[in-house]
N, C-alpha and C positions, 0 to 999 in steps of 0.2 A: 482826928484828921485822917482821912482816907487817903491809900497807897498813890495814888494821879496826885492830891497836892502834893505830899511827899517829894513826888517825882519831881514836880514840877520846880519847888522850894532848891532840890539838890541844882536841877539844870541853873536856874538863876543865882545859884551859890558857884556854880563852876566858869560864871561869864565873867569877863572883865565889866568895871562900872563906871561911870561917871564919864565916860572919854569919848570922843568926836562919832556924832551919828548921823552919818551923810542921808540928806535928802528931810531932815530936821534942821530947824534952828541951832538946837544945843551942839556944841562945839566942845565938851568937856571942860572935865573943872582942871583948873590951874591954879596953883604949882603944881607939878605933878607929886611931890609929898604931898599937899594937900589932899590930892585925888586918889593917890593910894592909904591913906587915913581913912578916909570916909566908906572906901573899898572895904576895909577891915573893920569896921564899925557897923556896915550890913551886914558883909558873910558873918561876924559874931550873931547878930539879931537871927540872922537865916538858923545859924547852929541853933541857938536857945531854943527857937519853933522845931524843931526837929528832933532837937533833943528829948523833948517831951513832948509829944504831939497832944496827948491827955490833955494836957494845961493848955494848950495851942487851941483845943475846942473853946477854950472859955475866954468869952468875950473881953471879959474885963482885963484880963488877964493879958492877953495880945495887943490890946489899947494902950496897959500900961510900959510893956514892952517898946509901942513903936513912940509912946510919948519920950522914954529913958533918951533911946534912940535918939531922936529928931531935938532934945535938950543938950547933947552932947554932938551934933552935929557941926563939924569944923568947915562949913562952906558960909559964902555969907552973901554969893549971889544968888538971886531969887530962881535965875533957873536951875541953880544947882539943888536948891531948895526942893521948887518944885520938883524935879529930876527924884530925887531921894524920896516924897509921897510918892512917884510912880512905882517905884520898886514898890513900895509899901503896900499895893492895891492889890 
């Protein structure tokens, strides 16, 4: 993984997630424990890729990752859902 993803991995690790994004449909997930669980469920994912970016090149690898991810996800509305693939793109 080249120094730009890197970068870009940390900037999206340092944003708040899931919460009210005016001028979008999505309005954030609710409860706010729920929203901050899911928060700490990314930023872990973000750390793992970063951690070892070597392993972060392999496909299979990063797949397996955001599948762990998105199996352990505590949202159960679809835009939160979907919300959570966008981080993943």
């Amino acid at each position: 993984m080249d120094q730009d993803a890197i970068a870009k991995l940390k900037l999206l690790r340092s944003q708040p997630k899931f919460v009210d994004e005016p001028g979008t449909i999505y309005n954030g997930m609710r409860p706010e424990t729920v929203r901050e669980k899911a928060e700490r469920q990314l930023n872990k994912l973000i750390d793992r890729l970063i951690f070892d970016p070597e392993d972060a090149l392999k496909e299979k690898l990063v797949l397996r990752q955001f599948r762990l991810s998105l199996a352990h996800f505590p949202g159960y509305d679809t835009e939160d859902r979907e919300r959570m693939c966008r981080y993943l793109v």
